[in-house]
TORZAFI-695331 format. One record per residue: residue in one letter; chain; x, y, z of N, C-alpha, C in turn. Coordinates in steps of 0.2 Angstrom, whole numbers, m for minus. Atoms other than C-alpha are relative to their C-alpha. Layout:
<'A','A',<X,Y,Z>,<X,Y,Z>,<X,Y,Z>>
...
//
This chain:
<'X','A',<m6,m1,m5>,<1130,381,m334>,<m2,m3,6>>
<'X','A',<0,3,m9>,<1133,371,m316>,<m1,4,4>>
<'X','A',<0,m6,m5>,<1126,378,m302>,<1,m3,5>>
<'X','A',<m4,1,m7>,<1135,376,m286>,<m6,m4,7>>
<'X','A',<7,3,m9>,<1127,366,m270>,<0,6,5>>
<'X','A',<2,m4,m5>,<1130,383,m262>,<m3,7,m3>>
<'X','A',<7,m5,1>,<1118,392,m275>,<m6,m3,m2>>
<'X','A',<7,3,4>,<1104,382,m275>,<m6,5,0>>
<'X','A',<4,m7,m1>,<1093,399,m269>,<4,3,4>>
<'X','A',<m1,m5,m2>,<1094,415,m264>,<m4,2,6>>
<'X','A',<5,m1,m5>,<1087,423,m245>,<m5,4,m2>>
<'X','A',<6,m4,0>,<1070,428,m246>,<1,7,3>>
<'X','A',<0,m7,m3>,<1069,446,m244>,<m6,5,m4>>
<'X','A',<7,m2,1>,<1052,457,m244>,<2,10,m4>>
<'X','A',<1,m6,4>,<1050,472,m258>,<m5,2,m1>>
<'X','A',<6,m4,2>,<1039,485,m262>,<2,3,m6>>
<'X','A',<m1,m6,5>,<1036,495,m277>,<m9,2,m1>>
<'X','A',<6,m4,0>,<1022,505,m284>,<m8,m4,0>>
<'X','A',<8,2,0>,<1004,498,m278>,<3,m8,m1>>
<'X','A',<m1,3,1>,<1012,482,m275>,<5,m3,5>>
<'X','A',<m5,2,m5>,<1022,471,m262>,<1,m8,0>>
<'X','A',<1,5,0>,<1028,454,m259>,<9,m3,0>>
<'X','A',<m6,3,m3>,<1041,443,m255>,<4,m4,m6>>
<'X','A',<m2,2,7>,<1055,437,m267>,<5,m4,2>>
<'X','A',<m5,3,1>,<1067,424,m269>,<4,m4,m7>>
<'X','A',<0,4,8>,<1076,414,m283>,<3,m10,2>>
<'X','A',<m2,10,0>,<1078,392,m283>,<3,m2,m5>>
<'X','A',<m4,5,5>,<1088,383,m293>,<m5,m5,m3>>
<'X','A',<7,4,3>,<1074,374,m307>,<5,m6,m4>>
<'X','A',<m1,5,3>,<1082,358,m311>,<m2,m3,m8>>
<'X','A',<2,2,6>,<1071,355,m325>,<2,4,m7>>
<'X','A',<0,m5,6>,<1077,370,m335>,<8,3,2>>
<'X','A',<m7,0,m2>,<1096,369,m326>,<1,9,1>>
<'X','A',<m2,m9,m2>,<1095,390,m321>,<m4,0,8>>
<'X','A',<5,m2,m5>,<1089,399,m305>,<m7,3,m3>>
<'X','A',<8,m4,1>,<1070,405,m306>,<m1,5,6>>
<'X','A',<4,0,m8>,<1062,418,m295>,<m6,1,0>>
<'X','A',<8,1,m4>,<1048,417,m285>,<m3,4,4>>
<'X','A',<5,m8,m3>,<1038,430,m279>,<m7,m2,4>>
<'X','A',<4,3,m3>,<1025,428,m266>,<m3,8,3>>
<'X','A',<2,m6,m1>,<1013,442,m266>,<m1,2,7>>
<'X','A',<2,0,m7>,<1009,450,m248>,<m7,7,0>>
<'X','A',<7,m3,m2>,<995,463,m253>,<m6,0,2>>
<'X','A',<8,2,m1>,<981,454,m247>,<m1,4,7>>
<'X','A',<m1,m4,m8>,<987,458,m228>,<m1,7,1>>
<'X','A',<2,m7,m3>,<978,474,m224>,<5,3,6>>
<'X','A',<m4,m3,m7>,<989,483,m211>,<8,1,3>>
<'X','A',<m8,0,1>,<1007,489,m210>,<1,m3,6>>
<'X','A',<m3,5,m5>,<1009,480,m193>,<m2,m9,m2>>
<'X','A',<2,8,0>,<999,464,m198>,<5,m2,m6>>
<'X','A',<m5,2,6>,<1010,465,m215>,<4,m4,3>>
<'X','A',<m7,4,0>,<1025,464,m209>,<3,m7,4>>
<'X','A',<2,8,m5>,<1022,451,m194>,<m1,m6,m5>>
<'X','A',<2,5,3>,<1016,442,m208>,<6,m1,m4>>
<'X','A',<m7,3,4>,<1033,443,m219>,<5,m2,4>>
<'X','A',<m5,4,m3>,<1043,440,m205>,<m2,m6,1>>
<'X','A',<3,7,1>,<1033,425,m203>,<2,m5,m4>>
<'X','A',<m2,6,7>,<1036,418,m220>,<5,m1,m2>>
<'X','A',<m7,1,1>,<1052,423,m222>,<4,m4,5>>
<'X','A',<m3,4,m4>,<1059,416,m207>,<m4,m9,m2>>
<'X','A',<3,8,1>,<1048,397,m212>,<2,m1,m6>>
<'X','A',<m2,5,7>,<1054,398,m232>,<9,0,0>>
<'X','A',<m7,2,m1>,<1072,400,m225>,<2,m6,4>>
<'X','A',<m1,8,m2>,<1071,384,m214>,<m1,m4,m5>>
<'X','A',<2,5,5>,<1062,375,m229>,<6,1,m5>>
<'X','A',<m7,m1,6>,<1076,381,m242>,<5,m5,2>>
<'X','A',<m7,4,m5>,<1092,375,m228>,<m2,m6,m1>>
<'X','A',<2,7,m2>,<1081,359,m226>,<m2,m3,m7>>
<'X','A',<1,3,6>,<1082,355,m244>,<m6,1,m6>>
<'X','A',<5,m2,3>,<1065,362,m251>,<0,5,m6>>
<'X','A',<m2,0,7>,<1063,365,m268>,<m8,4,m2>>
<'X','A',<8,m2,0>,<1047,377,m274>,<1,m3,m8>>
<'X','A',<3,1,6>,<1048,371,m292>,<1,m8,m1>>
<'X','A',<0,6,m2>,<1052,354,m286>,<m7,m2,2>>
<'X','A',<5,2,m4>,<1038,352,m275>,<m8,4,m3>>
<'X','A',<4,m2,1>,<1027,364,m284>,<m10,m2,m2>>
<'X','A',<2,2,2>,<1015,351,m289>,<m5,m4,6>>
<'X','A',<4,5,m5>,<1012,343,m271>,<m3,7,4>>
<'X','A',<4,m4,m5>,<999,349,m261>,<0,m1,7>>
<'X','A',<m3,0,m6>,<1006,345,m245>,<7,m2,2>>
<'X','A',<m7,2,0>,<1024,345,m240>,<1,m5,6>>
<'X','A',<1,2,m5>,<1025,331,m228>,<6,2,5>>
<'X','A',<m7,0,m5>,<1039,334,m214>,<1,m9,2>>
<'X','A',<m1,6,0>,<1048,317,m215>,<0,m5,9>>
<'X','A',<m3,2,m5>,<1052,316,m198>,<m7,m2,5>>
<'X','A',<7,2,m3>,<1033,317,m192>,<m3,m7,m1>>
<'X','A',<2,8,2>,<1029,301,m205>,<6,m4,3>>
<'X','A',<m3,7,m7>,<1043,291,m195>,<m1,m1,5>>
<'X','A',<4,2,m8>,<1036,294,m179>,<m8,m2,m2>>
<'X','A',<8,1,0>,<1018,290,m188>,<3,m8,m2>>
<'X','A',<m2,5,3>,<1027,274,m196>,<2,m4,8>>
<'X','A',<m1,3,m6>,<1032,271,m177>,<m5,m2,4>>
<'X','A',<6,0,m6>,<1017,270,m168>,<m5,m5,m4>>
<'X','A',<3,5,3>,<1011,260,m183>,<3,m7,2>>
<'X','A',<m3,5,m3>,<1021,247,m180>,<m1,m2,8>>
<'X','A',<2,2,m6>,<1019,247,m160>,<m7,m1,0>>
<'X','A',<9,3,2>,<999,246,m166>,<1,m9,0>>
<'X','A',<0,8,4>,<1005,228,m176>,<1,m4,6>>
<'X','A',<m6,4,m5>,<1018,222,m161>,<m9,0,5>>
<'X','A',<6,0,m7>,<1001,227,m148>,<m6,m5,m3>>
<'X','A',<6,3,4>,<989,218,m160>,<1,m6,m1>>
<'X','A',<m5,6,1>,<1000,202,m163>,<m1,m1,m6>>
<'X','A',<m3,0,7>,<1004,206,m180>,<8,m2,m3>>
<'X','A',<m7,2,0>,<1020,205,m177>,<4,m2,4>>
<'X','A',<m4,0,m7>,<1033,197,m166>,<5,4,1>>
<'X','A',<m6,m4,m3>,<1043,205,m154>,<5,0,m5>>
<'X','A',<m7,m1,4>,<1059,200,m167>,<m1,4,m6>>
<'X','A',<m1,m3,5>,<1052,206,m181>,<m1,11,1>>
<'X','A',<2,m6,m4>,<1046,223,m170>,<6,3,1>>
<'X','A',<m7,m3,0>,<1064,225,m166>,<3,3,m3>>
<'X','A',<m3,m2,5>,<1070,224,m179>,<0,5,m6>>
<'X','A',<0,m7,3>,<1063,237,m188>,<0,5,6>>
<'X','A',<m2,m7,m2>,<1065,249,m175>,<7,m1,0>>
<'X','A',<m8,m2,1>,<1084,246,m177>,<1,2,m6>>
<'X','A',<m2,m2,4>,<1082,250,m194>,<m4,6,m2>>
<'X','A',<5,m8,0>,<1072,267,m192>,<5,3,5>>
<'X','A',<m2,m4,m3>,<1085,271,m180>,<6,1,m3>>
<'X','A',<m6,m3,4>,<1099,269,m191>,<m2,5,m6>>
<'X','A',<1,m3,4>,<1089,277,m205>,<2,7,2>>
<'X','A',<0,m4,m2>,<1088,292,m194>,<8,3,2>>
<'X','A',<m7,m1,m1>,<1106,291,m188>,<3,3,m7>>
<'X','A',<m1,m1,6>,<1109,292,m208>,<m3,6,m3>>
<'X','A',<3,m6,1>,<1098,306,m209>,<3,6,1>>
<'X','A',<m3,m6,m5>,<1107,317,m194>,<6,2,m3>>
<'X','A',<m6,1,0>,<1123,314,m198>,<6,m1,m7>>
<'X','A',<m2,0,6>,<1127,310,m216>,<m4,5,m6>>
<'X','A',<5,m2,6>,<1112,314,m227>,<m5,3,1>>
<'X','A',<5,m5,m4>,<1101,326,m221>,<m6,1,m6>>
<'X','A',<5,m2,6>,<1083,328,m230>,<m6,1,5>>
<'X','A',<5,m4,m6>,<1068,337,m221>,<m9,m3,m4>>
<'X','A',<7,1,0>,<1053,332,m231>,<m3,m6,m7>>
<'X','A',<m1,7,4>,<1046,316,m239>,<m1,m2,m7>>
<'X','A',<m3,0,7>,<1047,320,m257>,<8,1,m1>>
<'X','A',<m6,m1,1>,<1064,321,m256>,<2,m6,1>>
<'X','A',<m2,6,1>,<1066,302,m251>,<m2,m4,m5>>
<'X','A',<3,3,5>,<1066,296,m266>,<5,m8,0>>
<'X','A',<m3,5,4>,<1074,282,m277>,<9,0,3>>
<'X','A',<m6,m3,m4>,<1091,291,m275>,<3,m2,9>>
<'X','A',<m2,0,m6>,<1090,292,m258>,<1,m7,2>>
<'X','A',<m2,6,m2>,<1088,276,m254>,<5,m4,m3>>
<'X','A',<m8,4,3>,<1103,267,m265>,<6,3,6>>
<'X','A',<m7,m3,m6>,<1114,278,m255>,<0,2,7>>
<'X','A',<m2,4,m4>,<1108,273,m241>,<m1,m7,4>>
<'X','A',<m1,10,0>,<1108,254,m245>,<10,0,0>>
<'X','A',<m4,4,1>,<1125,259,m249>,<6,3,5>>
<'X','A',<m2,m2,m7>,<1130,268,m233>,<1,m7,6>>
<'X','A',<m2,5,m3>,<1125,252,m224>,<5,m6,m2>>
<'X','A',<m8,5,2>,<1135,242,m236>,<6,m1,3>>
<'X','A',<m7,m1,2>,<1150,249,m239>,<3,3,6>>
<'X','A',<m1,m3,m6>,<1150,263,m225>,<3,m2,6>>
<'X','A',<m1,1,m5>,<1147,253,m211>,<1,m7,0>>
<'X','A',<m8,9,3>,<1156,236,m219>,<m8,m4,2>>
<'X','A',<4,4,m3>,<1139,227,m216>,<2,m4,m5>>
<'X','A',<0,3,2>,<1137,211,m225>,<m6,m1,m7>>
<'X','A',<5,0,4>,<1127,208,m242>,<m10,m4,4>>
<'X','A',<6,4,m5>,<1113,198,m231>,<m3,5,3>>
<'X','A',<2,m5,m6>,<1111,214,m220>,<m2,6,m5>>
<'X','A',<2,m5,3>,<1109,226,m234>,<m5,m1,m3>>
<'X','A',<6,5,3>,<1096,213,m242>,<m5,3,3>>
<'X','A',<3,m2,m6>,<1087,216,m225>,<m3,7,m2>>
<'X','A',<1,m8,0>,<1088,235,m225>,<m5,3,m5>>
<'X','A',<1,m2,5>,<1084,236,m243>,<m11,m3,2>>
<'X','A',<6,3,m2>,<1067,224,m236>,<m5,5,3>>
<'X','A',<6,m5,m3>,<1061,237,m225>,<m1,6,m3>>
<'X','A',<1,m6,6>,<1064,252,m237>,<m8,m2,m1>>
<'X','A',<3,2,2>,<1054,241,m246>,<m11,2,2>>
<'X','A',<6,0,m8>,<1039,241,m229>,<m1,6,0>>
<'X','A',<2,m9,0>,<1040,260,m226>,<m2,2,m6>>
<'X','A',<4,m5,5>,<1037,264,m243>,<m7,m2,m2>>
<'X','A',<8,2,1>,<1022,254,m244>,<m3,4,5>>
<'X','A',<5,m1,m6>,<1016,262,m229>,<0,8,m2>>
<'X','A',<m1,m7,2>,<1022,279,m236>,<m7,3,m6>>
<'X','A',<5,0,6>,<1011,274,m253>,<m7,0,3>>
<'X','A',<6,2,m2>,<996,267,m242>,<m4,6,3>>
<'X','A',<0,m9,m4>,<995,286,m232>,<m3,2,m2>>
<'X','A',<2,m6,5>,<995,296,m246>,<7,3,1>>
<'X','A',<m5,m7,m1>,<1010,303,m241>,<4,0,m9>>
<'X','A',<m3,0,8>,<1019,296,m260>,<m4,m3,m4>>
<'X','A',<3,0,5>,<1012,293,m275>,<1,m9,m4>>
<'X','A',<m3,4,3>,<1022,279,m280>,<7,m2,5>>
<'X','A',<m5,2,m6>,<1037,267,m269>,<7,2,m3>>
<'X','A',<m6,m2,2>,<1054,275,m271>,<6,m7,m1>>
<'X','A',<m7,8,m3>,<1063,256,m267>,<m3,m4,m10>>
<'X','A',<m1,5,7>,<1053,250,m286>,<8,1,m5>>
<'X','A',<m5,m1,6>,<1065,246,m298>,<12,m2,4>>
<'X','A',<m4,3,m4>,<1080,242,m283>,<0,m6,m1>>
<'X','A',<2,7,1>,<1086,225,m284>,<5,m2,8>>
<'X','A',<m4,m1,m5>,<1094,216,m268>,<6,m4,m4>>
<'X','A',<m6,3,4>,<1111,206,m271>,<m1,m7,0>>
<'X','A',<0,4,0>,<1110,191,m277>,<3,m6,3>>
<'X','A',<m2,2,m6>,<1112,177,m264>,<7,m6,m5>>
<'X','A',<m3,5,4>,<1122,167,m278>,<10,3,m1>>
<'X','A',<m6,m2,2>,<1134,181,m277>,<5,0,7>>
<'X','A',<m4,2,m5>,<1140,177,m258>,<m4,m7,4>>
<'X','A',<1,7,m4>,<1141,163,m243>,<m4,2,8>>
<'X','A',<2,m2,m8>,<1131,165,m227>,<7,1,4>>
<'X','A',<m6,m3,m3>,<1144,174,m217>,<m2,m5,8>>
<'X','A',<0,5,m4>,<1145,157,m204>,<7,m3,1>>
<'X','A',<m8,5,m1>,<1159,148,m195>,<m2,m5,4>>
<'X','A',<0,7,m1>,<1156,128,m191>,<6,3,7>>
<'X','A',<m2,2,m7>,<1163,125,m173>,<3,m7,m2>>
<'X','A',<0,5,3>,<1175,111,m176>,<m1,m5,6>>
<'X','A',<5,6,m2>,<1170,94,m169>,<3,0,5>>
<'X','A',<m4,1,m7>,<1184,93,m156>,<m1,5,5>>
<'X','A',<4,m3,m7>,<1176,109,m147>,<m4,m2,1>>
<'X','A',<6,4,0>,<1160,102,m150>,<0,m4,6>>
<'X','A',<m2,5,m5>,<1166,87,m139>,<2,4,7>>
<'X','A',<m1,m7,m4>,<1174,100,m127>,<m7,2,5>>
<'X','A',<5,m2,m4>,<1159,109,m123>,<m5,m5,1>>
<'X','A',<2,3,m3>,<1149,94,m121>,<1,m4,5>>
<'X','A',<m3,3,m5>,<1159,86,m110>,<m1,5,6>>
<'X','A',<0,m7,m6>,<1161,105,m100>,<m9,m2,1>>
<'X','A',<7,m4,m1>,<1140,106,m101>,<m2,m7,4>>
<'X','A',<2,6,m4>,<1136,88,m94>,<1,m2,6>>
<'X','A',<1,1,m6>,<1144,91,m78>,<m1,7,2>>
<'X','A',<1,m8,m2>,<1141,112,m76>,<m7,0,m3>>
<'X','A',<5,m2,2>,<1128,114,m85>,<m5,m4,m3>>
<'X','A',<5,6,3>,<1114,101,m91>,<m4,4,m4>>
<'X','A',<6,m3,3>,<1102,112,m94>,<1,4,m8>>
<'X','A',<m4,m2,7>,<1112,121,m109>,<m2,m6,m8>>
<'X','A',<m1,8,4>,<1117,104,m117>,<m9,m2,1>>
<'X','A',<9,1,0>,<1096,101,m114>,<0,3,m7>>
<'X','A',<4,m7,9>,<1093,117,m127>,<6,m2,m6>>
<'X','A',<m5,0,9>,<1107,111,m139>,<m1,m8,m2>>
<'X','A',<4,6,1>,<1100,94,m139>,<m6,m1,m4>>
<'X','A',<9,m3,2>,<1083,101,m143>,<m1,4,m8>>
<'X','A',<1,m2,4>,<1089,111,m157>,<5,m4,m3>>
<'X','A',<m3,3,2>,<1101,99,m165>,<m4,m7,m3>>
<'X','A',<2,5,4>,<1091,84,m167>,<m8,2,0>>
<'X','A',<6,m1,3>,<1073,93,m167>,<m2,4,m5>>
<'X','A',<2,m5,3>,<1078,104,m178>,<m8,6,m1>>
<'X','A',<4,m6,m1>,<1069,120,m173>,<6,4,1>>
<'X','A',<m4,m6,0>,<1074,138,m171>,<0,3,9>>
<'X','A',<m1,0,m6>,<1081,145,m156>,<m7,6,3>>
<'X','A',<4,m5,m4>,<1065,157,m154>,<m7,m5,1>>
<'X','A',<8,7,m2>,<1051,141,m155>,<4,m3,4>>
<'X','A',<m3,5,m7>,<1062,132,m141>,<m4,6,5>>
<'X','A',<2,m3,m6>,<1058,148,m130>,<m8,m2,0>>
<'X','A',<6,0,m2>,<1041,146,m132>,<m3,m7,0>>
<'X','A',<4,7,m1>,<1039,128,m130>,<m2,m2,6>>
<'X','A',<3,1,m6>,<1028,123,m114>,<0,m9,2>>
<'X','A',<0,5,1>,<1031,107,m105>,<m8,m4,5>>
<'X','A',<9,1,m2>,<1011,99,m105>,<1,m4,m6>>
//
C-alpha cells in the first residue's frame, strides 16, 4: 500500500512504562514500503529533571530532521549526517582557496559561484533537502531539469551545470562526505543534437559600425581588429601588455 508524502513519519513523543522509558516515533522504510517504529531509549539519563531536558532536546532536533527530509532507516547506515548547507559553504571557501592560489581564473571562479547560487535558489524555493545523503542521482536530473526546461536555459547551459554537479561531487567524494559521485551514470546532451545558440551580424552592419568606430571610437575598432584577425579570446586581449 502507498503512503502519502504527508505520512512519511509520525511526531516523536516520549513514553514510559514499566521500568523503562524512551522516545518513539514511526518513518516510512522505503525498503520494505510500510512505516516502522523507532524507539530511542532514555534510561540512561539518571534524573527526572536532567531526563526530560534531555527528551525535550531530542524531540525538538528529530522534528526538524524529520520536516528536513530525514530518514532513520535511510540513513541508518551513515555515521555522520552531513548538513548540506554547511558542505556548500565548505565547497565555497574551497574554491576562493583555488581562485587565491591561481588555480583558477576569475571566470571560471565566477562561474561557479553562479552555479552554487542557483543551486541553492533551487534548494529554497523549489526542492528543498537538508542533508547530503539526500543529493543524490535523483536529485540532480531534476535539477538539470529545472535549469533546462524550468528556466528555458539552453542545452549548452545545462551541459555546463551538469559540469559542475559533476566538480562538487568530486569534491563531496574527496571529503568523505559521499561514498560515491551522484552525477555517475548522467549523460550531457549531445552537441549533435543542437546549434550554438549565435546570431552572425550581417555585413552591412558590420560596415556601419566600422565606419561609426573610426571616427568615435578607434580604440573599439583597435579591440575588434585584434580579435578578428588575431584570432584570440576576448579575455587573452585583456591581458595583453604593450612591451
Amino acid at each position: 500500500s502507498g503512503v502519502s508524502s504527508a505520512m512519511q513519519y509520525t511526531p516523536p513523543v516520549y513514553r514510559e512504562t514499566e521500568g523503562c522509558s524512551f522516545i518513539e516515533f514511526y518513518a516510512y522504510d522505503p525498503a520494505q514500503g510500510k512505516m516502522r517504529r523507532k524507539r530511542i531509549k532514555t534510561n540512561r539519563i539518571k534524573g527526572v529533571l536532567k531526563r526530560r531536558q534531555y527528551v525535550r532536546d531530542v524531540i525538538k532536533r528529530l522534528g526538524e530532521q524529520l520536516n528536513h527530509g530525514w530518514n532513520p532507516w535511510i540513513a541508518q547506515d551513515t555515521t555522520d549526517l552531513y548538513v548540506f548547507e554547511e558542505v556548500l559553504g565548505r565547497y565555497e571557501s574551497h574554491i576562493e582557496k583555488m581562485l587565491a592560489s591561481g588555480y583558477f581564473r576569475k571566470e571560471t571562479y565566477n562561474g561557479y559561484k553562479s552555479y552554487v547560487k542557483i543551486l541553492r535558489e533551487y534548494i529554497k524555493d523549489v526542492n528543498p533537502l537538508y542533508y547530503v545523503y539526500q543529493f543524490d542521482r535523483k536529485y540532480c536530473v531534476a535539477f538539470l531539469d529545472y535549469v533546462f526546461i524550468t528556466r528555458d536555459n539552453g542545452a549548452q547551459t545545462r551541459n555546463n551545470y551538469l559540469n559542475f554537479l559533476r566538480v562538487f561531487s568530486g569534491f563531496l567524494v574527496d571529503k568523505g562526505y559521499m561514498q560515491s559521485k551522484p552525477t555517475d551514470g548522467i549523460s550531457p546532451i549531445s552537441k549533435r543534437l543542437y546549434k550554438k545558440e549565435r546570431e552572425c551580424i550581417p555585413l552591412t552592419v558590420v560596415a556601419k559600425i566600422a565606419e561609426y568606430c573610426q571616427s568615435n571610437d578607434p580604440n573599439f575598432l583597435f579591440a575588434c581588429y585584434l580579435l578578428y584577425y588575431c584570432f584570440i579570446r576576448p579575455v587573452e586581449m585583456t591581458r595583453l601588455k604593450v612591451q
